[in-house]
C-alpha positions as CSV (number, residue, x, y, z in Angstrom):
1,X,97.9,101.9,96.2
2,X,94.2,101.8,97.0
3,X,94.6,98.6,99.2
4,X,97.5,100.5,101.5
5,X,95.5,103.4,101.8
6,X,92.5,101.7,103.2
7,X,94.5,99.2,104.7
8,X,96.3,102.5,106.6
9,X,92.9,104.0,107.0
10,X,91.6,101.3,108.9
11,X,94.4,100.3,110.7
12,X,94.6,103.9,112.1
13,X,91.0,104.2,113.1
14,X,91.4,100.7,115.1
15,X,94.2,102.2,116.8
16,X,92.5,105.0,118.0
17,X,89.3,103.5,118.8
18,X,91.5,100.9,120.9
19,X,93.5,104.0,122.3
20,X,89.9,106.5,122.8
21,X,88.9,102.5,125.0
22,X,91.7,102.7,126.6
23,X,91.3,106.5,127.9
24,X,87.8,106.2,128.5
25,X,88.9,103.3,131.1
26,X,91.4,105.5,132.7
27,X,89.0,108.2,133.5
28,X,87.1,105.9,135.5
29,X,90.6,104.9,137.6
30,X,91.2,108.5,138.4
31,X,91.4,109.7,141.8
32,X,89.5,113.0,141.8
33,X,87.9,115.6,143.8
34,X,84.2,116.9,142.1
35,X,81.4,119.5,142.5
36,X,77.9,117.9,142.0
37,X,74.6,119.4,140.9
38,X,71.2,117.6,141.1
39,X,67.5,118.5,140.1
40,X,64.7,116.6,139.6
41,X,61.5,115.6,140.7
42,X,59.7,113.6,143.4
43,X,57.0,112.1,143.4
44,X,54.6,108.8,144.7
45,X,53.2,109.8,148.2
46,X,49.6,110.0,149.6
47,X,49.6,113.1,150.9
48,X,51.0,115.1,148.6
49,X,51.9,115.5,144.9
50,X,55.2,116.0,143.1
51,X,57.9,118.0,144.5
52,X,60.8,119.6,143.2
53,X,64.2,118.6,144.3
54,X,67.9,120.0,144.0
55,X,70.7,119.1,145.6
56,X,74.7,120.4,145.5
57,X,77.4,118.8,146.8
58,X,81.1,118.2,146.8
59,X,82.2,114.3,146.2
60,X,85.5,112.2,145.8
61,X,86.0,109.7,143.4
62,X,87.9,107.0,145.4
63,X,88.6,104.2,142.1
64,X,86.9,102.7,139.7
65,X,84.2,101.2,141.7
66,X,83.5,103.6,144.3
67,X,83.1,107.4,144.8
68,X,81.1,109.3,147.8
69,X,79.5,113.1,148.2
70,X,78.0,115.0,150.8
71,X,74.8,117.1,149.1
72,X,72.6,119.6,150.4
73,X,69.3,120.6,149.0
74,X,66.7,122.3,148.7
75,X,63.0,120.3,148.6
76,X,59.6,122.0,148.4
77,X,57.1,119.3,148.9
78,X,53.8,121.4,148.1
79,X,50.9,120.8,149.9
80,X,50.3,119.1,152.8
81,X,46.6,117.9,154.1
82,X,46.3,119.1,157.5
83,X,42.7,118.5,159.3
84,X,41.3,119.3,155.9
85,X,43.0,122.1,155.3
86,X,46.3,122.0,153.1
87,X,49.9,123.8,154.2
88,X,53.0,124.2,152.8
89,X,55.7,122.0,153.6
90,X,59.4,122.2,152.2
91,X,63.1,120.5,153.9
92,X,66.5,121.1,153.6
93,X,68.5,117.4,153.5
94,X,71.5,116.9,154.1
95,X,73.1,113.5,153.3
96,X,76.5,111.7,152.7
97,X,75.9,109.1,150.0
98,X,78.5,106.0,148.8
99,X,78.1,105.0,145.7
100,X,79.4,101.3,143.8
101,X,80.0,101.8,140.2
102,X,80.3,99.0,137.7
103,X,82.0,100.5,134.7
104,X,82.0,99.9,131.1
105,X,83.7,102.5,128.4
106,X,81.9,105.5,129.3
107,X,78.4,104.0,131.3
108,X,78.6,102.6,134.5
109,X,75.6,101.1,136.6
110,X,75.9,102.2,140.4
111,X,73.7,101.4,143.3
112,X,74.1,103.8,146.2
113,X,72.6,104.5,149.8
114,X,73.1,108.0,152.0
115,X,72.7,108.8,155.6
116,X,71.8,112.5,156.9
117,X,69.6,114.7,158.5
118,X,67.0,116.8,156.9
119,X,64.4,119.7,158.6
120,X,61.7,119.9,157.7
121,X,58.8,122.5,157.9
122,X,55.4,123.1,157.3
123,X,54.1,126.4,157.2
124,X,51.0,127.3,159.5
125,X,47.2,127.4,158.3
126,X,44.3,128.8,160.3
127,X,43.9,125.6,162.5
128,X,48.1,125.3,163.1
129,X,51.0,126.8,164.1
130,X,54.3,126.8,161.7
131,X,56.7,124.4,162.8
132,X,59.8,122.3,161.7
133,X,62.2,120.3,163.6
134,X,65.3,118.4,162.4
135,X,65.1,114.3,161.3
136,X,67.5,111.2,160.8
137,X,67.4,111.0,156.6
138,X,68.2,108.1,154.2
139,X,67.8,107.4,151.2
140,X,68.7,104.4,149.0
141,X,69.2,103.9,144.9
142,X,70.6,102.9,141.6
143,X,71.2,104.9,138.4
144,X,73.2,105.1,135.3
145,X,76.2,107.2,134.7
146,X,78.1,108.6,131.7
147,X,81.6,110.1,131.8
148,X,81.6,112.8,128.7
149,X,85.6,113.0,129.1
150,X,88.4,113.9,131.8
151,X,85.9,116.8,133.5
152,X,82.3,116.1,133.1
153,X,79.5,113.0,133.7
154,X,75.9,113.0,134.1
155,X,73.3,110.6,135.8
156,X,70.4,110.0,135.6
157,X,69.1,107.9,138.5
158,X,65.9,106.8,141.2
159,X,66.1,107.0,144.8
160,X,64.1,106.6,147.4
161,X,64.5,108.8,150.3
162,X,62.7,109.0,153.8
163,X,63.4,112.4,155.4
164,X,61.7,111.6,158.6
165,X,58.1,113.4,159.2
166,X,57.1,117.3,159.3
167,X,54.5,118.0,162.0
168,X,52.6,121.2,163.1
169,X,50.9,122.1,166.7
170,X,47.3,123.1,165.9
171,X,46.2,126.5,167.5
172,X,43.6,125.4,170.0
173,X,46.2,122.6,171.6
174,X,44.4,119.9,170.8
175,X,47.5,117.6,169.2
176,X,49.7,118.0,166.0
177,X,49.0,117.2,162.1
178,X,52.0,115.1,161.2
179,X,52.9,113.9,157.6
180,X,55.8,111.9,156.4
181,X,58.6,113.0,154.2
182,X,59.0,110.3,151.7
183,X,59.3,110.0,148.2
184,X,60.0,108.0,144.9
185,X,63.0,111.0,143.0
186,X,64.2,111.0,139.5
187,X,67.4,112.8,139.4
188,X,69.7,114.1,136.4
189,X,73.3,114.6,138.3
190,X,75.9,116.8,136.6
191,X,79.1,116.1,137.7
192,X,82.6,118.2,137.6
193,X,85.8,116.6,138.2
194,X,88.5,118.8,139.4
């Protein structure tokens, strides 16, 4: 009696571990709409230090292997040197990113790369004028990805994103201070499939 027990207990907890395999592969096939929310932090260039980023968006999940968004965010880059004095800077991106998943149960390894535009700003100092002007954006990466169940994943993935360059006219007209918007992100991504 103690042999068909376990022998039922086992075979039942293959079956659903073969059946939980089975529906953890089918989330990754579905066709779905989803809301996206990123924040994270930026970091790796001269002229300034870390930055905060965060990003929302609405994506489509197009099979198992690919899925694109369209985010806008929100990126205050802190101080920027400007002929030795420093000014705030800050954009607003917005990009449309593809992403190629290669799943595996519930992780998949993606790669992805996003086109846009982003303005950018920097606020005025006594030497220069506030200014901002709109740029061509991209930005390129890879990440891992975790589908929770039917409604949620999370990321956490690196990019690298060039938002163009952030200038500002100084007061006396003698030229403008000019900085680049690059940086090295980490990114945790929640995801919400509808």
């Amino acid at each position: 009696m103690k042999k068909l027990l376990l022998s039922t207990i086992v075979a039942l907890t293959l079956v659903g571990t073969v059946s939980a395999g089975h529906a953890e592969e089918n989330w990754w096939d579905m066709k779905d709409a989803y809301s996206v929310m990123q924040a994270g932090v930026g970091f790796g260039h001269k002229d300034y230090k870390e930055s905060g980023v965060f990003n929302l968006g609405l994506g489509y999940h197009m099979n198992r292997h690919f899925r694109g968004d369209i985010t806008v965010g929100a990126r205050a880059f802190g101080k920027v040197k400007t002929e030795g004095e420093e000014a705030d800077s800050w954009s607003i991106p917005a990009l449309a990113n593809l992403y190629m998943n290669i799943p595996w149960q519930n992780l998949g390894l993606y790669a992805m790369g996003g086109l846009g535009m982003s303005y950018n700003k920097v606020d005025g100092t006594s030497l220069t004028k506030s200014d901002g002007k709109m740029n061509f954006a991209w930005t390129l990466g890879a990440g891992i990805d975790y589908r929770l169940n039917r409604c949620w994943s999370l990321d956490l993935g690196y990019r690298y994103v060039d938002l163009g360059e952030a200038s500002a006219d100084f007061k006396d007209g003698s030229g403008k201070a000019k900085t680049d918007m690059r940086s090295h992100d980490i990114l945790l991504s929640a995801r919400y499939y509808f």
